[in-house]
N, C-alpha and C positions, 0 to 999 in steps of 0.2 A: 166949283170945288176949290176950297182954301188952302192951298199946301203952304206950310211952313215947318223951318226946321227947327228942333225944340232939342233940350239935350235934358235925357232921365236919365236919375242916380237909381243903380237897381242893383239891388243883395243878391247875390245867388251860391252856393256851394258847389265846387267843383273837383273832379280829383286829378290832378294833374303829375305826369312822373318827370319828377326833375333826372337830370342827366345821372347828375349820383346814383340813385336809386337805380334807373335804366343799365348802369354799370353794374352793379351789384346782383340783378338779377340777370345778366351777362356770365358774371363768373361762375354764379352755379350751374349755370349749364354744359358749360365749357370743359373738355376732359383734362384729362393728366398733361397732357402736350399742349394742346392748345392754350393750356393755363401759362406752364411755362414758356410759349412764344408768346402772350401777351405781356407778361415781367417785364420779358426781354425790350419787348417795345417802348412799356414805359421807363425800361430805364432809359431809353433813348433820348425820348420824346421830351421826360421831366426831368430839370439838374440836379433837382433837391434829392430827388431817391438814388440811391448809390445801395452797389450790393455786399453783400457780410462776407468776406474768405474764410474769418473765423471770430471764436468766441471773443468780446472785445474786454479790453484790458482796464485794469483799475482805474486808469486816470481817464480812457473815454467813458467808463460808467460815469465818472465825476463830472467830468464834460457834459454828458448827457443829463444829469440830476442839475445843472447849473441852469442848463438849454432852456428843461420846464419849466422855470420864473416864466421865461420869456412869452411860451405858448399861456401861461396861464393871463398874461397881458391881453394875447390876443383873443381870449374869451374860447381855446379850442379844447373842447372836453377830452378828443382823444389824446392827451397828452401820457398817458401810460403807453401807448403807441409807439412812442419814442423808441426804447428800447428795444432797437432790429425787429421790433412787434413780439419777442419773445417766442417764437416759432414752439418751444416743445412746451413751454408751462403750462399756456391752455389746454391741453387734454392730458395734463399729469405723467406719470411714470411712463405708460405705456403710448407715450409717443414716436413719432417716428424717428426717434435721436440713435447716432452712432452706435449709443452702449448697448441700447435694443435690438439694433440689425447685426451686432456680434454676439449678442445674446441667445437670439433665437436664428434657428437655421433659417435664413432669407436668399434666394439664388439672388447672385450678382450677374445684374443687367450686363456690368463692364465687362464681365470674361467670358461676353457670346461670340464664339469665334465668326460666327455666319455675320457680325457686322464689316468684317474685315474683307469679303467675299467680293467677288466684281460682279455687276452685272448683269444679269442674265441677258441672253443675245437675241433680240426679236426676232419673228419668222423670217421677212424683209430682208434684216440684215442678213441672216442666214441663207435664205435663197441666192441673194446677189452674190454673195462670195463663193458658193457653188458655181453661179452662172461664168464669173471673171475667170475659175478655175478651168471649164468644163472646154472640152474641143468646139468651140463653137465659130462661126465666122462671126465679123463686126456686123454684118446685116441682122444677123441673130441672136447678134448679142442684144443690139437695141431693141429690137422686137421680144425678147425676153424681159428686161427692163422693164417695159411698158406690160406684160403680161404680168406681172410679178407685182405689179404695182397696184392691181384691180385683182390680187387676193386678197380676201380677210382672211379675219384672224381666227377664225377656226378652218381654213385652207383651201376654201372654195373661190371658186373666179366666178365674182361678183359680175362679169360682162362678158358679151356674147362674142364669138371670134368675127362676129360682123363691124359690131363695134371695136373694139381694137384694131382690125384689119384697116378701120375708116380712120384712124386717129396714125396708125404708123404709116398711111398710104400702100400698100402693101397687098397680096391678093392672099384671099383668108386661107386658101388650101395652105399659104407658106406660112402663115398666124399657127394656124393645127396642127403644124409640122415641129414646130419650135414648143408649142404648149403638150404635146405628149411627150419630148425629152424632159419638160422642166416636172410633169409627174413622175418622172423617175428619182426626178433629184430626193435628196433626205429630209421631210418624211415622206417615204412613197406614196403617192393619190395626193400630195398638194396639186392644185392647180386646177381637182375636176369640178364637173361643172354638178353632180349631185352626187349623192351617195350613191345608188348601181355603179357608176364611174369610178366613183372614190374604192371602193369593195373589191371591183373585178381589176381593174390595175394592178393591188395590193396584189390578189390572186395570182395573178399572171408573172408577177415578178417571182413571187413566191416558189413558183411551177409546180402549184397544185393546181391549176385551170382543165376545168374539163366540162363539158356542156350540161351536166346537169347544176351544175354550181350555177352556173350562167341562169340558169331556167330558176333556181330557188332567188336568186339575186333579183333576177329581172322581173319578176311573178308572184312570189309566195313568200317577201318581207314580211307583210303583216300576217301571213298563217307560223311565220317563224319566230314572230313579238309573242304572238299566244302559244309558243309551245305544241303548237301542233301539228306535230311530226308525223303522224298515222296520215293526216292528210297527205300531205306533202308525198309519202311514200305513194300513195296510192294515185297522183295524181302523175306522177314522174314513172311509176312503175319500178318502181325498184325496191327492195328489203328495207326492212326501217333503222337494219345497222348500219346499212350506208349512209343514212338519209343525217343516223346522229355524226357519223366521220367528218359529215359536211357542215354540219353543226360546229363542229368542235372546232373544225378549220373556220368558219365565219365569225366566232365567236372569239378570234383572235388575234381578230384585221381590226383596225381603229378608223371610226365612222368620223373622225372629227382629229384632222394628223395635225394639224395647225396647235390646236390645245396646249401643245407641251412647249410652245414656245409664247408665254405669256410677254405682252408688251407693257406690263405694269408692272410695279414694283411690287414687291410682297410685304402684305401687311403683317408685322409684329405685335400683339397687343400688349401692352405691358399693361399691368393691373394697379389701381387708384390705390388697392387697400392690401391685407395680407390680413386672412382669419387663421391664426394659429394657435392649435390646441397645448395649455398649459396647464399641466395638471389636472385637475378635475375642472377646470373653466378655458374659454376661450378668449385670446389675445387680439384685439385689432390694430394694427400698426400699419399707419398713414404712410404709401411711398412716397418719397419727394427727393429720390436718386436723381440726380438733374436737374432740380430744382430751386431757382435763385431764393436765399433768402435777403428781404431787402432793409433799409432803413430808411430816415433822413439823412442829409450830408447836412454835417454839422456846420461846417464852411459856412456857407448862405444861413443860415439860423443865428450864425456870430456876427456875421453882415448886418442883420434887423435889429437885433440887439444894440450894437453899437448905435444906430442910426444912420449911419457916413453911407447912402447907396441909394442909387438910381432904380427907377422902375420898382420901387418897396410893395406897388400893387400888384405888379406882375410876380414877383416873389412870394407874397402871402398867397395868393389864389393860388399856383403852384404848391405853397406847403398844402394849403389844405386839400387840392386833388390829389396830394400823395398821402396825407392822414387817410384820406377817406379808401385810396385805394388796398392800403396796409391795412385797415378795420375791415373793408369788404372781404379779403383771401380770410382772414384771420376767420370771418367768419364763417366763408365756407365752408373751409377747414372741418368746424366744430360742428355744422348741420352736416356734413357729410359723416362723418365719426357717428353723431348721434343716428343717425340714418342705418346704418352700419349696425351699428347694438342694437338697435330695436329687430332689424330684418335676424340677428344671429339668435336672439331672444324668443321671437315669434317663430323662427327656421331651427331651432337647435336639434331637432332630431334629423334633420337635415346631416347639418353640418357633424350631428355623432356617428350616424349611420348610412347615410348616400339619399340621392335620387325619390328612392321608392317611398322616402319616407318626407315629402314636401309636400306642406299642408298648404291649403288655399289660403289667398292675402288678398288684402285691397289696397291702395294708397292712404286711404280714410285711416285702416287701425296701425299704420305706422305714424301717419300725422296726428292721431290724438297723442296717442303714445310721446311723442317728444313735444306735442303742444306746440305743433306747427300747421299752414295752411296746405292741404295738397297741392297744389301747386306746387308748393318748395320741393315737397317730394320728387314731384316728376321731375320738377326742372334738376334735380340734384341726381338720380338715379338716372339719367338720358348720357350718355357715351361713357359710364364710369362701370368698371369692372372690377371684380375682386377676385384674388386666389385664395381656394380655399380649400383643407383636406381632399377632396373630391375634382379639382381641375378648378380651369378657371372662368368664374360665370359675369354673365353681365348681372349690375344690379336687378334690371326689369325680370330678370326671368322668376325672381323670388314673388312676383307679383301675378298671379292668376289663379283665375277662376276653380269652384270647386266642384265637385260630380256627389251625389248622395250614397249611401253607403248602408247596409241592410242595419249595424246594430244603431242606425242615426247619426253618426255621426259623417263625415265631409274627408275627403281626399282629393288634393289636387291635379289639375289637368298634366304637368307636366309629369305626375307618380304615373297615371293611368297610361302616357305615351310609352313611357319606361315597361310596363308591364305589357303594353301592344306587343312592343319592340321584342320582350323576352320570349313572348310566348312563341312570335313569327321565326325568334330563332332556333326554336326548337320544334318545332313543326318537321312533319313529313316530308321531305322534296315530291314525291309524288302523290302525296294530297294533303297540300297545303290548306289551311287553317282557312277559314269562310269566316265574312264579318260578323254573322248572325252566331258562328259556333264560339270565335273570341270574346264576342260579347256574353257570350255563357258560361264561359272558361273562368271570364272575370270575375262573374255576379257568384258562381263555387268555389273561385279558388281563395278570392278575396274581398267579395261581398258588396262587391261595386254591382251597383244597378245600372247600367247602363245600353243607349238604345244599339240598335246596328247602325243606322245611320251618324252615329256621334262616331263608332269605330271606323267606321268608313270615312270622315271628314279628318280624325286623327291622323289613320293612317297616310293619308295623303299629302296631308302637312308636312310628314315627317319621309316623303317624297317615295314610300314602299308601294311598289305595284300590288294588282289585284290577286286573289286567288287563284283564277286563270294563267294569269303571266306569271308567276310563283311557280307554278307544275310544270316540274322537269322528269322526262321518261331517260332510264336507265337499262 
């Protein structure tokens, strides 16, 4: 066999994304906050972008109009760019400029007193400063410590008193001793080791404890998830008016005392857009409350120009990662806007009348619609929300599927939830609405065909228990 090495010249096409590009399809996916921490970054990162405090004055327009000679030297189209990128021209009147947000009533982000708020205090913390509080000896106190430390966060002890016993060296009856004080601490039932535990504590502190409580707690949980009390009576031997007392008492103890001390922050959403009804039409105005608008620094641009400077390569590439970054927002911007009018255009009974009246969508008839790829769609409608007459929604929920409808025409999945929802709330408490009869309620009331098993996958979504667990006796 002859091997040798030989070098071919070969054409081929290929599609390759340059880093630009990979930015730009970055930004649109990126929400309201996230947009604005990456600004922030690049102003960091890059000398030439510098951010606008305010609108600039005659003689840096002049400045800026002199700048462009220069950019046109360097062969960079975006040279309209220059100026701060012009943040409200490109979507005309009803951008998101000062005169607009005192124009139209807009709540201001700045006067949310709950930003000024401290804190909320984890379970942890909360235990322990009980425990430093509490008459306890140092042997108990650290043995508490260590208990406290192996609860989660919905307020159960994650570890057996064997274990902990083996880790504090300690003999477990004195582990048990310390862990039934610390269920007393606030919330009462932190500390137990399942729900019965969690249940009959609450009870007992309470001092309503009495042995058939014990007996429904220990026994007849899941005949008391389905509402079946006649059971329950009949099995305990007692009247079924006692059986509800006991109910009512159960039904008021917290299976999950940990919950109310969340270890995370609370999320705020604040909304990308703002759909406000004006006159006989609807207004979109872009939020960008906190939002840097940025430019070139002139400084380094009068640098090139003159010639007199070191690193000229390192400076051009620099302008142009910052053209390119100021054209990529800009263009956001304007697919996210056009995004917007097409969904308020195709949703408008939506947004005239509520919920009940949201027709079915695809990404497809928003992206012929503004003569763009789905893709941009999704990537642009992924973490962005809007307020609008009705609360406030994420993009995606404008986007689903539709159910058939007797006179032919289509109604969307989220109208059909909406009407589960109305029907289940005006139902009988003691005899609650059946998938099969909702599904008939529909197809009469409003001409929806639809199966039971589709109401049954709805309803469950929308996290409402069954028929059964619905029926309450009175």
């Amino acid at each position: 066999m002859n091997l040798q090495l030989k070098q071919n010249l070969k054409l081929t096409q290929q599609l390759i994304m340059t880093p630009q590009l990979q930015q730009a399809i970055k930004l649109l996916q990126l929400s309201r906050v996230e947009l604005a921490q990456s600004v922030q970054q690049a102003l960091q990162e890059n000398p030439l972008l510098e951010e606008v405090e305010e609108e600039p004055s005659l003689d840096e327009q002049k400045e800026n109009r002199d700048i462009q000679k220069y950019l046109t030297k360097l062969k960079i189209d975006e040279k309209t760019l220059l100026k701060s990128a012009e943040w409200e021209e490109y979507l005309g009147y009803f951008s998101s400029s000062s005169k607009m947000m005192r124009e139209f009533e807009i709540p201001d982000e700045k006067a949310n007193l709950e930003a000024f708020c401290a804190s909320k205090p984890t379970l942890e913390s909360h235990l322990m400063w009980q425990l430093h509080l509490s008459d306890f000896s140092e042997e108990e106190i650290k043995v508490g410590e260590i208990i406290i430390k192996h609860i989660n966060s919905s307020g159960y002890l994650d570890s057996t008193i064997e274990e902990i016993a083996e880790i504090c060296k300690k003999d477990p009856k004195f582990v048990e001793k310390v862990l039934k004080k610390i269920q007393h601490f606030d919330p009462i039932g932190v500390g137990s080791r399942d729900l019965k535990e969690c249940l009959l504590t609450q009870v007992k502190f309470l001092g309503k404890y009495d042995e058939n409580i014990e007996q429904i707690v220990n026994n007849y949980l899941s005949l008391l998830e389905k509402r079946d009390y006649n059971t329950i009576s009949q099995k305990l031997n007692i009247p079924l008016e006692q059986v509800l007392e006991y109910v009512e008492i159960i039904k008021n103890l917290d299976p999950k005392p940990g919950n109310n001390f969340s270890e995370g922050n609370t999320v705020y959403i604040s909304p990308d857009a703002y759909v406000v009804k004006y006159e006989d039409d609807f207004v979109i105005i872009l939020n960008e409350e906190g939002f840097s608008n940025i430019k070139i620094n002139n400084y380094y641009l009068s640098l090139l120009e003159n010639g007199n400077v070191k690193d000229k390569e390192y400076i051009e590439s620099k302008l142009k990662d910052a053209l390119w970054l100021i054209k990529s927002i800009n263009q956001r911007q304007k697919t996210l806007y056009k995004v917007i009018k097409s969904i308020v255009k195709f949703q408008r009974e939506f947004f005239e009348k509520g919920i009940a009246y949201l027709k079915p969508l695809v990404l497809r008839d928003v992206a012929d619609d503004i003569e763009v790829h789905e893709s941009t769609v999704s990537r642009i409608t992924t973490n962005k929300y809007i307020a609008t007459p009705h609360g406030i929604f994420e993009l995606k929920y404008f986007f689903n599927s539709g159910l058939s409808k007797n006179d032919g025409g289509e109604i969307s999945s989220e109208s059909v939830k909406f009407y589960i929802k109305d029907l289940i709330s005006q139902e009988d408490p003691k005899k609650p609405l059946s998938d099969q009869k909702i599904a008939q309620l529909l197809k009469e009331k409003h001409g929806i065909d639809i199966a039971r098993r589709t109401v049954a996958k709805y309803r469950e979504a929308m996290g409402i228990p069954s028929s059964s667990k619905r029926k309450r006796l009175f």
